[in-house]
C-alpha positions as CSV (number, residue, x, y, z in Angstrom):
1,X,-17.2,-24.1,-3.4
2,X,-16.2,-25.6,-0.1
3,X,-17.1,-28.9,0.8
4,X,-19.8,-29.6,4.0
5,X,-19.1,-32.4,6.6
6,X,-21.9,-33.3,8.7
7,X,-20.4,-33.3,12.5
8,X,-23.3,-33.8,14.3
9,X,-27.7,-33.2,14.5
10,X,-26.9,-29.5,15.4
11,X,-23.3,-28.2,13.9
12,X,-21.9,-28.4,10.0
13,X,-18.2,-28.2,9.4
14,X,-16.8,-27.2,5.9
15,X,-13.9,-29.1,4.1
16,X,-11.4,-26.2,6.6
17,X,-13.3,-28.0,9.2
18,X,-15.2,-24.7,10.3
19,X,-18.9,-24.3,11.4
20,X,-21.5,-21.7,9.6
21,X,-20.5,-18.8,12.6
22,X,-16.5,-19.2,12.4
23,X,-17.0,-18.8,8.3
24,X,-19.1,-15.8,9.0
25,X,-16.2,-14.2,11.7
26,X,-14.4,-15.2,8.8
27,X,-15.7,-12.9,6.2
28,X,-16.9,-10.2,8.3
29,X,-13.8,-10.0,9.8
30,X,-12.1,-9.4,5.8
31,X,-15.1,-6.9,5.1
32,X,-13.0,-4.3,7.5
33,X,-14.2,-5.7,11.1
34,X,-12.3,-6.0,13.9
35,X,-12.0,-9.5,15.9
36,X,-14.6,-8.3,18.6
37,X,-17.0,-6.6,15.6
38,X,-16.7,-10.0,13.6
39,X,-17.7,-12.0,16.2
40,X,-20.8,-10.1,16.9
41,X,-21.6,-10.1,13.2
42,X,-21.1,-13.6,13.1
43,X,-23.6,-14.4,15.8
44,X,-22.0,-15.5,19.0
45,X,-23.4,-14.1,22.0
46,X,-20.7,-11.7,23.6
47,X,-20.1,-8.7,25.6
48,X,-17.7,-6.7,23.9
49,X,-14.9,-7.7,26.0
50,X,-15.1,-11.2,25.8
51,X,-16.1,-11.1,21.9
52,X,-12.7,-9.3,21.3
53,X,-10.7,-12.5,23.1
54,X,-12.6,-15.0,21.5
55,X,-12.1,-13.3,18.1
56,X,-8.3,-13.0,19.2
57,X,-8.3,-16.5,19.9
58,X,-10.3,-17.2,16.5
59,X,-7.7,-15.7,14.6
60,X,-4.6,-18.2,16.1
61,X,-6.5,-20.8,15.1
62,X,-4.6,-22.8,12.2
63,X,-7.9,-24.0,10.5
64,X,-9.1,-19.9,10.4
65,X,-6.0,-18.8,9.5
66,X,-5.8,-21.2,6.2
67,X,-9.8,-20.3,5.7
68,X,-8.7,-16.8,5.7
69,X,-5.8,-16.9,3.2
70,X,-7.8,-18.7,0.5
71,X,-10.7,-15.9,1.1
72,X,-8.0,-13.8,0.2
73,X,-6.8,-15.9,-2.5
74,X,-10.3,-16.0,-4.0
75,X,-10.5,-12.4,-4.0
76,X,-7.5,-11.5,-5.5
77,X,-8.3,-13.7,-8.5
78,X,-11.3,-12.0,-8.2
79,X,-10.0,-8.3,-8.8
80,X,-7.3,-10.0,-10.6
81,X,-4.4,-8.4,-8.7
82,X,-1.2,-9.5,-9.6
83,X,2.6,-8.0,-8.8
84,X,2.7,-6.5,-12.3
85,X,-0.7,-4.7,-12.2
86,X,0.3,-3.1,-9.0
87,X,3.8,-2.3,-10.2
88,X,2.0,-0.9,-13.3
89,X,-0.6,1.0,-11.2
90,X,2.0,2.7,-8.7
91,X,4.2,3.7,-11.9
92,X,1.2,5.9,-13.2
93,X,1.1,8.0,-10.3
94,X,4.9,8.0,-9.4
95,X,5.7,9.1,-12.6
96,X,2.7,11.3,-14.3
97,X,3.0,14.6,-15.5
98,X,0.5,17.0,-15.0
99,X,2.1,19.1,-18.2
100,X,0.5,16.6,-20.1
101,X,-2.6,17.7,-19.2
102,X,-2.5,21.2,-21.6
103,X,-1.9,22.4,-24.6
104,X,0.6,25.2,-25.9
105,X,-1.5,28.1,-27.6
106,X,0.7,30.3,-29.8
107,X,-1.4,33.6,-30.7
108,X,0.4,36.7,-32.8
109,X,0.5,39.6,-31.7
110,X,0.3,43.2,-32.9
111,X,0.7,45.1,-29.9
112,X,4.7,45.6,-29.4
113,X,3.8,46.3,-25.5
114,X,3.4,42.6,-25.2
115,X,6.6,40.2,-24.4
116,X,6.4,37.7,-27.5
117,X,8.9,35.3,-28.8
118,X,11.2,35.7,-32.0
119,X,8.1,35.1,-34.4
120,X,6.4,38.0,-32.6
121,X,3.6,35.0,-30.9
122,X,2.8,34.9,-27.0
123,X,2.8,31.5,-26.0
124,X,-0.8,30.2,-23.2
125,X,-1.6,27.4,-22.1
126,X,-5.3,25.5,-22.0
127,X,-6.5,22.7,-20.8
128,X,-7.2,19.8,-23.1
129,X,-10.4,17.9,-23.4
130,X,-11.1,15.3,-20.8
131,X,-11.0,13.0,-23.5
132,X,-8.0,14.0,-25.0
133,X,-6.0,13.1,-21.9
134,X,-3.6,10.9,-22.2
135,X,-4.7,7.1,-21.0
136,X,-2.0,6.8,-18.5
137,X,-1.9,10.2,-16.7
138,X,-6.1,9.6,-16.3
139,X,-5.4,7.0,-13.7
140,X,-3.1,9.5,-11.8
141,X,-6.1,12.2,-11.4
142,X,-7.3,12.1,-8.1
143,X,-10.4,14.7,-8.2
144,X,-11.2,17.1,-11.2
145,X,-13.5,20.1,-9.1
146,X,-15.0,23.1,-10.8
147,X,-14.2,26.7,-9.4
148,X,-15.1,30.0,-9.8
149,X,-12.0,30.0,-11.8
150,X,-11.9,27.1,-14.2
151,X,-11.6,23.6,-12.9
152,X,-9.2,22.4,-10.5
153,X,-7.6,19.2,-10.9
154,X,-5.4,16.9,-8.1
155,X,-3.6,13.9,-9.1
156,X,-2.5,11.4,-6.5
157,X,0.8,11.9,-4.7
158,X,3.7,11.0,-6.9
159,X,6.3,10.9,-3.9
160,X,3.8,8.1,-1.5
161,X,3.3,6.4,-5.1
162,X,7.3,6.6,-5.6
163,X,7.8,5.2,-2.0
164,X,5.4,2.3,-2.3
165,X,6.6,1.8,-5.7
166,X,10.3,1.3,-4.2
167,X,9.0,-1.1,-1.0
168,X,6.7,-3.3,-3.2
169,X,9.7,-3.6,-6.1
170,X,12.1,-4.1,-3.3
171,X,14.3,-1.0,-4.6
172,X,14.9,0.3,-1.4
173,X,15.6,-3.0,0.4
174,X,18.1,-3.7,-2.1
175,X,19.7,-0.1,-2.1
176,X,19.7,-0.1,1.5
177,X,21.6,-3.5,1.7
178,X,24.3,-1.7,-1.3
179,X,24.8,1.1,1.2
180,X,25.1,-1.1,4.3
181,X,28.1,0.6,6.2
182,X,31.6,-1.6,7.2
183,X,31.5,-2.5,10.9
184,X,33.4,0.1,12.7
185,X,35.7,-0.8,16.0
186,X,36.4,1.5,18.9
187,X,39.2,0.4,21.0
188,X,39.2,2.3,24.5
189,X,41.6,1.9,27.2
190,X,41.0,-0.3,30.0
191,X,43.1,0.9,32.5
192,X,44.0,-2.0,33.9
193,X,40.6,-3.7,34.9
194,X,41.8,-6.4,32.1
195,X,44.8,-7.4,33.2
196,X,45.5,-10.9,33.6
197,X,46.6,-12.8,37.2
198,X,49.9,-12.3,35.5
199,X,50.0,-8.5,35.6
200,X,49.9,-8.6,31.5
201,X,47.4,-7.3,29.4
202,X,44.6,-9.4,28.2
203,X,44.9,-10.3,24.7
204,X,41.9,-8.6,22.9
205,X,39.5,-11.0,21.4
């Protein structure tokens, strides 16, 4: 827990060397609020314009800034977030299969009007029990809806999952430097407007 310095009779400064109100910008501002919003919350007493330049100005300040990346810090120890869990957590969606959802029915048949397979059986499909879906592929589903027809399920989108698995891996960045083309050179004529006091062609450089 941070540390309180007594400044004076009427303000309190922490060990960041911030008062109660720039804590409170602080966290407000973290919770989703913009500069002018947090300052509001915070308690200063500001139009709307001039709370948006002070909460600018807030936010370059070096003592704010460091208060705000150990909020951060806290609450990603918090959630425990970590590189791997969000590696692990993009790989679910990028790479779930929504086959893995059903089950393969095989019924047989009598009825030689229906298309069936060498051992005369029709092959369906049903949907499994939600608790017999596999652990993985859960985390993938974004909405399972009932309809007049059966129950609609939509996973998350595998290609913004595959994208932002790529960026936060660094794939791409390091594909991207791989297919990096050569510098190419264009040499165009001058016609003359290079030419030296001597009447010769500049060298090229």
């Amino acid at each position: 827990m941070a540390k309180t310095i007594k400044k004076s009779n009427k303000e309190e400064l922490d060990e960041f060397g911030l008062n109660l109100k720039q804590r409170e910008f602080c966290k407000h501002y973290l919770n989703g609020c913009n500069a002018g919003q947090a300052i509001k919350k915070a308690g200063y007493n500001y139009s709307d314009n001039a709370a948006y330049v002070h909460g600018s100005k807030l936010l370059r300040n070096a003592k704010i800034e460091k208060y705000l990346d150990y909020l951060l810090s806290l609450r990603k120890d918090e959630a425990k977030i970590t590189h791997e869990r969000i590696t692990e957590e993009f790989a679910k969606i990028a790479f779930s299969d929504i086959t893995e959802l059903f089950e393969v029915i095989e019924e047989s048949l009598d009825k030689t009007s229906v298309k069936t397979n060498k051992e005369g059986k029709v092959k369906s499909f049903e949907l499994k029990s939600l608790k017999d879906f596999p652990k993985n592929l859960r985390f993938a589903i974004k909405s399972i809806e009932p309809t007049r027809y059966g129950v609609k399920i939509t996973l998350y989108d595998k290609i913004g999952a595959l994208e932002a698995l790529g960026k936060h891996t660094g794939y791409f960045a390091a594909d991207n430097e791989q297919k990096k083309p050569e510098g190419v050179q264009i040499y165009l004529p001058d016609n003359g407007r290079n030419q030296d006091q001597a009447g010769e062609l500049a060298p090229e450089s």
